[in-house]
C-alpha positions in Angstrom: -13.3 -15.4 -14.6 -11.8 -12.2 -13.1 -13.9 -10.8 -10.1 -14.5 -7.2 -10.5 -13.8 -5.0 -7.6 -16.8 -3.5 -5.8 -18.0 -0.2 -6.1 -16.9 1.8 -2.9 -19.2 3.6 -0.6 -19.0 7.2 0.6 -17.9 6.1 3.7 -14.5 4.4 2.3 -14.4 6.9 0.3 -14.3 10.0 2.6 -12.2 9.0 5.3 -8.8 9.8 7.5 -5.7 8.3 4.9 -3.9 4.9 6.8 -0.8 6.6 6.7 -0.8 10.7 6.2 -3.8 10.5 9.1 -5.5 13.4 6.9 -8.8 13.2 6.1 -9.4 12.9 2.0 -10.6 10.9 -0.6 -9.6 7.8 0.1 -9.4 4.2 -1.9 -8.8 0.6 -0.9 -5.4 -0.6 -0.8 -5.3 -4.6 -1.2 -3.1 -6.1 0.7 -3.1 -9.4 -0.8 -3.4 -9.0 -4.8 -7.0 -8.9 -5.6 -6.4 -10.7 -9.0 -5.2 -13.6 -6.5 -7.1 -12.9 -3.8 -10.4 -10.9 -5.1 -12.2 -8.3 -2.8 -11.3 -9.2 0.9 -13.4 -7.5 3.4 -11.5 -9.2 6.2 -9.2 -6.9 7.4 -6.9 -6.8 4.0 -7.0 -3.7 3.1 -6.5 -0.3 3.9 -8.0 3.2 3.7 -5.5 5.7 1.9 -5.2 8.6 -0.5 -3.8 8.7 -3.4 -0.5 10.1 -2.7 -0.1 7.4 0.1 -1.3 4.9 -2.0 0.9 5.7 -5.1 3.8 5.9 -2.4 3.1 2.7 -0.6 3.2 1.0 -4.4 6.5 2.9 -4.9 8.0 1.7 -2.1 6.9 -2.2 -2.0 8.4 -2.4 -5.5 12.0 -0.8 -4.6 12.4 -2.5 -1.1 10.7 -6.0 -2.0 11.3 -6.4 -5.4 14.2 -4.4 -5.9 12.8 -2.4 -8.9 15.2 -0.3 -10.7 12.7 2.7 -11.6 10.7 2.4 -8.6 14.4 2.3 -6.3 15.0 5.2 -8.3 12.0 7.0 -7.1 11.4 5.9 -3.7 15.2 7.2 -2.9 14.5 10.3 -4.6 12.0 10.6 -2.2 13.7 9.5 0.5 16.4 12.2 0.4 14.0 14.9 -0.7 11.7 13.9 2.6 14.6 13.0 5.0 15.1 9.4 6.1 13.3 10.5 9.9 10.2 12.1 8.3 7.3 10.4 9.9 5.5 10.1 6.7 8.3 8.2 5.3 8.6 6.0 8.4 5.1 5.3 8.1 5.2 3.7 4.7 8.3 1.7 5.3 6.8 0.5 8.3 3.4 -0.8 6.5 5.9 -2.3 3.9 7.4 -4.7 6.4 3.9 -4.9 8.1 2.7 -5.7 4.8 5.7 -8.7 4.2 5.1 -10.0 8.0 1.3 -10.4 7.1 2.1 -12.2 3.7 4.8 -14.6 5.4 2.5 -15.2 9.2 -0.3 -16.2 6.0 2.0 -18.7 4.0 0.4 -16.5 1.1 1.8 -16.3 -2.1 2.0 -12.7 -3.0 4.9 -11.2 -4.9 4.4 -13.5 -7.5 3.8 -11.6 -11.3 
């Protein structure tokens, strides 16, 4: 059976973004896949908005896994943005943070 994810509190909810350091609405960002991993409280997952988090998604998929559409996008961005903007260093950077914690782990993660 498929764990259900856990309501979030106001707390998670209203808090400064992971990457954009802005305070909004927030939601959890898993990452290790919660239909692998289910709802880790252990340090896995990060605050972010919904912009960030859409971005961070974007971004694992064209730079990991070499997705056409989201390559497409994420270079859109890129050159819309400027490869120095801070915002779009930040996300690159939790991408390979993201790969380095996946590999240090031996977990099995980019596996649909």
């Amino acid at each position: 059976m498929i764990e259900k994810r856990r309501k979030t509190t106001v707390e998670e909810r209203v808090q400064v973004c992971h990457l954009c350091h802005l305070v909004r609405f927030c939601q959890r960002h898993h990452l290790l896949q919660f239909r692998i991993h289910g709802e880790c409280n252990n340090g896995f997952t990060l605050p972010l908005c919904g912009a960030c988090h859409e971005s961070l998604h974007i971004a694992l998929a064209a730079i990991v896994k070499k997705k056409k559409r989201a390559s497409q996008l994420w270079e859109a961005l890129v050159e819309a943005l400027g490869k120095d903007n801070t915002w779009i260093q930040a996300i690159e950077n939790q991408v390979y943070e993201t790969c380095e914690l996946v590999v240090e782990n031996e977990i099995k993660y980019f596996d649909y």
